[in-house]
Each structure stands twice: as structure tokens, then as C-alpha cells.
C-alpha positions, 0 to 999 in steps of 0.5 A: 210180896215187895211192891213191884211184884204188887204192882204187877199182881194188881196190874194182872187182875185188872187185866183179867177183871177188864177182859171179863166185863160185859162188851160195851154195847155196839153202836145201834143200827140206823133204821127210818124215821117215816114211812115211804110210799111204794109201788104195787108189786109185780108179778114175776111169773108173768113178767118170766113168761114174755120172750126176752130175744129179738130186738127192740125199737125203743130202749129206756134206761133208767139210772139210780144214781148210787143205788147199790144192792144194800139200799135196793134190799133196805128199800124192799125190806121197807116197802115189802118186808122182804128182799127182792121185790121191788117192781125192777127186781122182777125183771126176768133179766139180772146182771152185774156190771162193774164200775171203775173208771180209767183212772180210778177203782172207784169212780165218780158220776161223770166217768161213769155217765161216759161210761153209760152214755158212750160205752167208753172209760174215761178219767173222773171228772170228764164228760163225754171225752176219753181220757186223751180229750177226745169226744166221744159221741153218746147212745143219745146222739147217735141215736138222734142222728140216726133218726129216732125221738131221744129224751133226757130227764133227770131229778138232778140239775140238768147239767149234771154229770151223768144227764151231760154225759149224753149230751156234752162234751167236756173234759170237766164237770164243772163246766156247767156253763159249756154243758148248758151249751151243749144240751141247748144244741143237742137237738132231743126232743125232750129234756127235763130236769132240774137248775135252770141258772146255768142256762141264763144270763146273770142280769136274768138271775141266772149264773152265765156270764157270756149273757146267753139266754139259752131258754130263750135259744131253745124257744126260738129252736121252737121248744115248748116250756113245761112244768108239770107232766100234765102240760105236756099232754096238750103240746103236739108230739112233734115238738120238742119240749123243755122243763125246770123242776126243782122240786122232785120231792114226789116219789112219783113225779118222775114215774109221772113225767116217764109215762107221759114222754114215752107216749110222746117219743113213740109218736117218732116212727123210728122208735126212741131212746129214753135215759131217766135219772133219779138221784135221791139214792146218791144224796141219801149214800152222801147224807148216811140218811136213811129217809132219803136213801129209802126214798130214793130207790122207791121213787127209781122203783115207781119210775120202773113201774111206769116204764114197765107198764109202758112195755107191757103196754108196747112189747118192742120196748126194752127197758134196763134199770142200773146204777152209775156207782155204789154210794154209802157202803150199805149193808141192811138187815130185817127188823124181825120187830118192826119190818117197816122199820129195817135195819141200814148201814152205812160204812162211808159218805162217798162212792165205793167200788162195788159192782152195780145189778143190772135188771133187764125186761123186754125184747133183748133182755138176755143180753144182760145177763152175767157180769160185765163192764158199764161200757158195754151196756151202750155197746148193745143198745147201739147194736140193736139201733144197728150204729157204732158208738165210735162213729163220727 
């Protein structure tokens, strides 16, 4: 054998020899580092057995920002050792709604909040404006305008895309400053959520550089400041409330606040609307963190407990849990060894095209069934409070 067909002879075996050597091992799946809180389970029967037509007089849209279908399961396998059953999983009602905003299959948090908020697609990055910069007036306004008690809260700055989207008008969301301004004078009753810096002065500490003290405004439009869910028992329903929070880090505050302003925009004889944020599933998406990704759909899941008690409690409340976007590319599987200790992964740090579940429960749920866009959640909210989105 001459050297070159030597080479080639050794070059085949070590071929052969590679092709069968054992795998090398995959990388291993993240799982938890902590155990989380969770809600107590729902009885899904029960839930089944109340009617889902007619029509409500109070609506509660709970938004889990990033929470796709992959953190739910992993959020469950945690919490209860099995898919399917969080609280807002038994809902009686399941749709899907699909994401992409005028200009992009995947969208961003303020195309998708517009969406949300004024049944319209819009570009990424706008606020409350169609794509040829025309503002489009959200469920929350027209549901003010029409006389009925409306709440923002979110666990994410207050000017942030997807709280904007019902109250501001922009066509970047990047104007914090402008959308402080226009949730100062959105007229609601209830807004509560976190960073305070836009909507003050820079010689207060805050990031304005007109010098408008808006806290200051919304004081003289007599709202009342609060902090904690307590403080707002003792204020009198008719007057509208104000409040920074930059420490969500309880699963259940929100779930705390929720309950509490549900009592109070109830008061309102016409009814409400209620839009309610939770943002730790898209930090946790952002982050491939497993911790806070779990705690996020846990801490939007105490928060469909206490509006679901809330409806139980007040049939004529109807109560829809969805997402703006999928974050994360997350896929989750049970650890047969330890099932407090799921399985995740991630396969991105942004935002994915994925369609989002929609859960419904109470008087008009059956209207969210099936597949559907974003827009037309809106769509039917403003249907039932009998105005139309395009309005004036």
C-alpha cells in the first residue's frame, strides 16, 4: 500500500471511528432554582356550568405580557404538576388570537397594545396611531366617554407600550414624556403602575425637561395618591386615584390591587372597564430566565383568581386573559423526577410570531372562541358597551 492510498485508508477508519462514537451529550434543559407561589386551583366544572351569553356591564382585560403557551405549561407543570391548570386555564372559553402588526409578522409591545387597545393594526413602535399617523381612540377612552368608571394598572412603567396604547397617542414609544402627558389628561379613574420620572420635573428628580409637574396636575384634577392596595379602601369611590409602585416583586400585589379597584369602579353605575398588565413573563422571555418567567404567569394567574372571584361574586363581569406577544421561543416538559422542577426551553431573547391563547369567562365569553386576530378582541368589547371603535 503506497502512501497516498495509506492516507486515505486511515482517513476512512477515523471517519468510521467518529461516525460510531457516542453522541456528545446535548446541552441540559434549564429548570428553576426556587419554588413560587401559586394560586388555589379552580374548579373547572363549576366554572362550565355558569352561562357564557348575554352581555356584560363590566369587562376586565387582564394582559400577560410575553406569555406565550410554552411559559403557561411550564408555569403549571410547576404550580401543579401537570398542564392545564392554572386558575385562567379553566375558563370555560379558549381562543387563539394571532399577533402580527402592519408592518412586521412579529410584533412589538406598542403594535400590539394598539391592537389591544383600539382594535387597529398599527406599525412597531406606534401608540394609539394607525400606520398613516392618525389617532385611534382605545376601548378605555370610549369607554370613558360613554360614561362608564375605566382603570389602567400595570406592573410595568406606566408609560409603557402596552398601558399607552389606552390612553396616548403617539407615533413612537419612546415619547414617554408626551405619553405621560396624555394619561395626565386622560380623565380615568384609576391608574396605577410604575416610574414616576416621566411625569416630573427634572429639578423634582424626574426626567421632564418642559418643568411640568404632572403629579402635581393630577392632584389639582382632585386625584388621590396611593401606594399600597390598602390605602385605597379608605378614599371615597367617586374619586379617581393615582399611584407609583416600583416594587411588584409580590406575586399577589396585583392580584391585591385588582380586587380592591374592582370594588371601587363598580360603584360607577354604568359599569367598568378594567386593563390590568403583568409584565414579568416578557422580562423572564427577555432574560431565558426560568425564575422569573415562572413567576410572571404565576403572579398574571393570582391576578385572574382575584378578577375571577370578583366575577363570580358580580355575574354581569366578564373577564378575558390574553397576551400581546409570545417572548422567548418556550417550549417546557415535565421532570418525571422532580415535577416542581420542569423542564424549559428557550430558543430566543425576543419576541416570536406565535399566536397567543385567549381565555374568556363570563357573560359574553363565547364570543372568544376559535382563532382571531388581536384587533378583534376590542372589536366585541366595544360591541357589548354598544359604541364603535372608530368613533370620534
Amino acid at each position: 500500500m503506497n502512501g497516498l492510498m495509506r492516507f486515505f485508508f486511515v482517513a476512512v477508519l477515523c471517519s468510521v471511528a467518529a461516525s460510531l462514537r457516542p453522541a456528545a451529550a446535548a446541552e441540559p434543559l434549564q429548570t428553576l432554582r426556587k419554588d413560587h407561589p401559586a394560586a388555589a386551583p379552580v374548579d373547572a366544572a363549576k366554572l362550565a356550568a355558569i352561562p357564557r351569553g348575554g352581555v356584560p356591564r363590566n369587562i376586565i382585560l387582564i394582559i400577560g405580557d410575553g406569555m406565550g403557551q410554552g411559559a403557561i405549561n411550564f408555569a403549571s407543570l410547576h404550580a401543579h404538576g401537570a398542564p392545564g391548570r392554572l386558575s385562567f386555564e379553566q375558563f370555560p372559553v379558549r381562543g387563539l388570537a394571532r399577533t402580527a402588526s402592519a408592518d412586521r409578522r412579529v410584533t412589538d409591545s406598542a403594535a400590539a397594545g394598539t391592537a389591544l387597545a383600539c382594535g387597529r393594526k398599527t406599525c412597531n413602535g406606534m401608540v394609539g396611531m394607525t400606520p398613516d399617523r392618525k389617532r385611534c381612540r382605545s376601548v378605555a377612552e370610549l369607554a370613558r366617554a360613554t360614561g362608564r368608571a375605566v382603570g389602567v394598572m400595570t406592573s410595568d412603567q406606566l408609560t409603557g407600550a402596552t398601558p399607552a396604547a389606552f390612553l396616548a397617542h403617539v407615533p413612537s414609544r419612546k415619547m414617554t414624556q408626551e405619553i405621560a402627558a396624555d394619561i395626565t389628561s386622560s380623565g380615568v379613574q384609576a391608574l396605577i403602575g410604575a416610574g414616576a420620572r416621566p411625569f416630573l420635573p427634572e429639578k423634582a428628580g424626574g426626567s421632564r425637561r418642559d418643568e411640568r409637574d404632572l403629579i402635581a396636575e393630577l392632584r389639582a384634577a382632585g386625584y388621590m395618591q396611593v401606594a399600597v392596595p390598602e390605602a385605597l379602601r379608605g378614599i371615597p369611590a367617586d374619586r379617581p386615584v393615582f399611584g407609583f409602585v416600583d416594587d411588584w416583586s409580590d406575586p399577589e400585589l396585583l392580584a391585591e390591587f385588582t380586587a380592591v379597584l374592582c370594588d371601587r369602579l363598580n360603584a360607577d353605575p354604568e359599569g367598568f372597564f378594567l386593563m390590568v398588565e403583568g409584565c414579568d413573563p416578557d422580562r423572564g422571555g427577555h432574560a431565558n430566565d426560568p425564575d422569573r418567567t415562572a413567576h410572571g404567569v404565576l403572579s398574571v394567574d393570582f391576578l385572574a383568581r382575584a378578577a375571577l372571584d370578583f366575577a363570580l361574586a358580580h355575574p354581569d363581569t366578564l373577564v378575558v386573559v390574553t397576551a400581546d406577544h409570545e417572548t422567548g421561543g418556550i417550549a417546557a416538559a415535565p421532570n418525571r423526577e422532580n415535577p416542581r422542577r420542569p423542564f424549559l426551553s428557550y430558543s430566543s431573547l425576543g419576541h416570536t410570531g406565535t399566536a397567543v391563547d385567549v381565555f374568556a369567562f363570563g357573560p359574553g365569553a363565547d364570543r372568544f372562541s376559535g382563532v382571531m386576530e388581536n384587533t378583534d378582541i376590542p372589536a366585541v368589547f366595544a360591541e357589548f358597551f354598544r359604541f364603535r371603535l372608530d368613533q370620534p
